[in-house]
N, C-alpha and C positions, 0 to 999 in steps of 0.2 A: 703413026698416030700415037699419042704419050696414054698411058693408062687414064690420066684425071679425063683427056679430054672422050676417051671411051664412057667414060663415066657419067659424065655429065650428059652424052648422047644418050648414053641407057635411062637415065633418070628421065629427061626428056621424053623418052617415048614410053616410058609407062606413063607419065601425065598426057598426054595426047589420046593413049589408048582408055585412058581413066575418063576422059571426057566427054570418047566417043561412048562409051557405056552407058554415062550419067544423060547425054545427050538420045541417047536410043532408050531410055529407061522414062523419059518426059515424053517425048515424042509417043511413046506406046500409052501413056500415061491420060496426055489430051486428047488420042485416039479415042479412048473409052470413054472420055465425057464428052464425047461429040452429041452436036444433037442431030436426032432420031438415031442414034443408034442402042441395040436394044440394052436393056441393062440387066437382061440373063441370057447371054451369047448362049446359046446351045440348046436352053432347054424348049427353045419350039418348037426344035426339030426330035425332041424326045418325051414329049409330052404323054404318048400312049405309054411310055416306060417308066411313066412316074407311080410308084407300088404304093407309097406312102404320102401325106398330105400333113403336117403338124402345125398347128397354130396356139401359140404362145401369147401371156401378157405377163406382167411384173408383177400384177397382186394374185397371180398364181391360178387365173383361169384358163383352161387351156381344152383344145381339143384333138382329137388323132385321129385322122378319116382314112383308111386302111383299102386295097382294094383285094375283094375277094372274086373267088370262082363266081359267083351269085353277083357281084356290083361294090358298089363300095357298101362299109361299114362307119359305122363312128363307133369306136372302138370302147369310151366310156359307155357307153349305152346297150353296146353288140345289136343295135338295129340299123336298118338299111338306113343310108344315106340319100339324100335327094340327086340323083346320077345329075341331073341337069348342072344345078347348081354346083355341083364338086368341078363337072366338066367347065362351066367357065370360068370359076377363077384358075385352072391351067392355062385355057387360053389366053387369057389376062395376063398371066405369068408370062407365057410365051412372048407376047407381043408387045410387053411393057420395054417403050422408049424412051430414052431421053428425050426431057423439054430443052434443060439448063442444066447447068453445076452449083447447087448453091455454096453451103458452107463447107471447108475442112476442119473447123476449130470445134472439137467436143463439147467445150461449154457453150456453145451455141445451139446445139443436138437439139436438147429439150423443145426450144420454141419451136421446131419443125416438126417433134414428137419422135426420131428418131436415134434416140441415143437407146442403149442397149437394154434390152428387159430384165434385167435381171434385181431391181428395185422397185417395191413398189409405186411409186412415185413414178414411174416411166408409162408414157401414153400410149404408145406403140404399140401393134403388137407383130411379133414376130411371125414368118411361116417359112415352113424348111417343107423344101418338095423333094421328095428323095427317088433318085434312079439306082441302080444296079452299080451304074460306073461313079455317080457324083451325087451330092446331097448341094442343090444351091438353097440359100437363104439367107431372104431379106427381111429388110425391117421397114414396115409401114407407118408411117406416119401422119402429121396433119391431112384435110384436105387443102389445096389450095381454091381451087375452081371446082365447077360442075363435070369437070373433064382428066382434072389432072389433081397430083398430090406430090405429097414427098416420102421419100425411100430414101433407105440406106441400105448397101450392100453388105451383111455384115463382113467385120475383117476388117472393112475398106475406111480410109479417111471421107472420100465425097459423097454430102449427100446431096441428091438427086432433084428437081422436080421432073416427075416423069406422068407420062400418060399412055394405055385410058388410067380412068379413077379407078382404085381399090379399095373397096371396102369391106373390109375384115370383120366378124363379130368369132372372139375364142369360145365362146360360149357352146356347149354341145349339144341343147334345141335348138338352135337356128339350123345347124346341118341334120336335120333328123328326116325321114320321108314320112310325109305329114297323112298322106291317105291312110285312112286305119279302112272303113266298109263302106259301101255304099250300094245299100239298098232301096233302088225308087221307090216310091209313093204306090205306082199302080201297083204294085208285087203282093205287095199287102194287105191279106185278108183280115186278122184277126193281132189284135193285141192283150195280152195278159197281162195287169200291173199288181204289184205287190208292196205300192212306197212302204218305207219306212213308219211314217207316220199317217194314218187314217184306215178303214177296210181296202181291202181288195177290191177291182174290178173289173172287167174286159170290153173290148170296144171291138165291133166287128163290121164286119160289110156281106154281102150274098154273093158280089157282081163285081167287077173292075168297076165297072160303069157308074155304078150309086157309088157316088159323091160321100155322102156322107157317112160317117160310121155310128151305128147304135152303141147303144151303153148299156150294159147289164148291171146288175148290184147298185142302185141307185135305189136312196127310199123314198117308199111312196110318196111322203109326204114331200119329197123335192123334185123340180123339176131341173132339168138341162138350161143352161145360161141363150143355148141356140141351137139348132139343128147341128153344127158341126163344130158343135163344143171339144169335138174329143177324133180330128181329122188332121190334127199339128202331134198328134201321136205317130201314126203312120208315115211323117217323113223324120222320127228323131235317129234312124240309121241312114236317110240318106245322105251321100257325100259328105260324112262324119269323118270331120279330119280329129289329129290327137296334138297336143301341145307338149308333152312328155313323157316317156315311157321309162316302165321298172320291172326288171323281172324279180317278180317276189307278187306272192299270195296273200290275200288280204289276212289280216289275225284271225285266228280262230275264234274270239270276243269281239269282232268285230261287226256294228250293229248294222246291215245292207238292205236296199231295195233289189226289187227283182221284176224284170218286166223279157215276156215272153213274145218274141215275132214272129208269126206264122203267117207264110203267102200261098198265093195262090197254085203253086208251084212243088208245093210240099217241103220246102224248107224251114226249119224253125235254128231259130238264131238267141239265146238265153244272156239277156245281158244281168250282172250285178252291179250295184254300185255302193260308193261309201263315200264320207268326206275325210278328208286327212286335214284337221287344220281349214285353210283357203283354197285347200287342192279338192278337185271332187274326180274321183277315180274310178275307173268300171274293168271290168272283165269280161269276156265273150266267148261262148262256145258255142257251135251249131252242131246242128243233126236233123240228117236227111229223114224223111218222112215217106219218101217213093224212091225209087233205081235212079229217076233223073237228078235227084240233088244228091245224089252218095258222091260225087267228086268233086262237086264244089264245097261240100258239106267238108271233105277231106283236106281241102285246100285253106277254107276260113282255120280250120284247129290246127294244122299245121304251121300257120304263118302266128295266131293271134293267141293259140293256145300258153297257157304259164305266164301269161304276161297283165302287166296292171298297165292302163295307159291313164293319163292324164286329159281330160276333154274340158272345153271350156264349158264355164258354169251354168252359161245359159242354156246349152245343148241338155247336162244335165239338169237340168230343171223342168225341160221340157218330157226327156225320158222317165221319167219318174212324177209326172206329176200326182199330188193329189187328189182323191176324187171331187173332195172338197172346191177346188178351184176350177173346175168344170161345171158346178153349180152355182143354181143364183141364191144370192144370198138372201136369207132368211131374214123376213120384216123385224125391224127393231121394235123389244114390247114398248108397249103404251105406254107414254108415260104418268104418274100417278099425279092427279092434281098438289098440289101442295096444302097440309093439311093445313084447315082455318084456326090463325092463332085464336083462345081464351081469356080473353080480358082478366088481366090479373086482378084480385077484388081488391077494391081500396081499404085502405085503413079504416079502420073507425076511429072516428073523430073523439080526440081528447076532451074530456067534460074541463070546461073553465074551473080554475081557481075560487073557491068561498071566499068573499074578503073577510079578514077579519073582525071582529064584532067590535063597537067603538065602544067604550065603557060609559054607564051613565054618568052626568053630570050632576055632584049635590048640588 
């Protein structure tokens, strides 16, 4: 066999072998955009070993749900995270399959909301679930359906329509554990209010049983709007959720209500409150009163101690109310007749002109 014709054989069989690569390299290729197949191979079998949770957008909102000894965290906040909720979008993660293959061409990313976060202008947002061995993450995008949406793997050219649906908020209220206390109604003997604005006054009961609660520091000359004018007091801790939390203490200039819980149980529960702007914010310390609340007493300042939380406005409105708005409003004065107008005096009349005297006639 002549050298050229070796030659030509060799070159031959690197294209052959170059083909079969290119041909195994497609073939693995349309494997992964098969549909139902998932579009994070691995992680739903690793899903307890996900430590870290981040979720990204372009205009720089972002959150990091962390998992600690205690449950998860979100990490800008360092409060508990809602376990539920962290837990399913893992399993979401896990179990996200291909619908279809839509696009590979970048500039078509945007209308499916998946092109890369790193602009603002990008709709997407990002979440990297991190394990020990691998960090996968994708980019979420439009919804399509009630069921399904679109992803991009990042790295990867194809993006996705895959299901179930995802929906992302980077936001770090949304993943916060929203229970702040919750103290029934029956628990509640005696309330102590201190608003901001108006006197002081307390509101109590003798009984679980009586319904309604008295009012003290009311003056005489006014009366209660109803028997249970002051009975929307005694549920303003119960199942009192928070809408955002900060650890940091109100200013020291800082002008607060103060309303005092005490049950029947010997617990007392000392709430402050203040508005910040549109935010209206509170504080909470308890303390036991008898042996039987000393370890719940230890549990509430332990978890809620140093901390400012965020409650919706209406909650505080209720906890703080004025005594004022507990009463019926005082008769409008009388009003004065309208004084009778004074005939303004007329003029006196101008005396006519003397005519002149005609001269005699010689």
């Amino acid at each position: 066999m002549t050298p050229r014709r070796v030659a030509v054989l060799f070159v031959c069989g690197l294209l052959v072998i170059a083909g079969a690569i290119w041909l195994s390299s497609r073939r693995h290729l349309e494997r992964a955009t098969l549909a139902a197949d998932l579009v994070l191979p691995g992680l739903e079998a690793g899903i307890n070993a996900v430590s870290e949770v981040d979720l990204r957008r372009g205009d720089g909102t972002r959150t990091s749900l962390k998992k600690a000894s205690s449950g998860w965290v979100v990490g800008e906040r360092e409060w508990a995270a809602e376990p539920g909720k962290v837990r399913k979008l893992l399993l979401d993660l896990g179990a996200l399959n291909v619908v279809e293959e839509k696009t590979r061409l970048p500039e078509n990313y945007p209308q499916l909301g998946v092109e890369d976060v790193n602009t603002p202008k990008a709709s997407g947002t990002q979440v990297d679930a991190v394990t020990p061995g691998h960090t996968y993450t994708l980019i979420v995008g439009k919804t399509s359906t009630g069921k399904s949406g679109y992803v991009r793997v990042a790295g990867t050219a194809a993006s996705l329509l895959a299901a179930p649906l995802l929906t992302l908020d980077a936001d770090p209220k949304t993943w916060l554990e929203h229970s702040l206390i919750d103290l029934p109604v029956t628990r509640i003997r005696r309330v102590e209010e201190k608003p901001l604005d108006g006197p002081a006054y307390a509101a109590a009961r003798d009984k679980k049983e009586q319904a309604d609660f008295s009012v003290t520091g009311v003056p005489k000359s006014r009366q209660l709007t109803g028997a249970g004018a002051a009975d929307s007091l005694a549920g303003a801790l119960s199942g009192l959720t928070l809408e955002d939390v900060q650890k940091s203490a109100a200013p020291a200039d800082a002008r607060v209500s103060r309303a005092v819980f005490r049950t029947f149980d010997d617990l007392e529960v000392t709430v402050t409150g203040r508005k910040d702007g549109a935010r209206a914010l509170i504080a909470l310390s308890a303390h036991a009163m008898a042996p039987a609340t000393e370890g719940e007493a230890q549990q509430l300042n332990t978890r809620l101690g140093g901390w400012e939380f965020e409650i919706p406005d209406y909650k505080y409105g209720v906890m703080f109310r004025p005594l004022e708005e507990l009463l019926q409003k005082l008769p409008e004065p009388a009003k004065k007749p309208p004084a009778a107008k004074v005939a303004a005096p007329k003029p006196a009349a101008t005396p006519a002109a003397t005519p002149a005297a005609t001269p005699a006639t010689k």
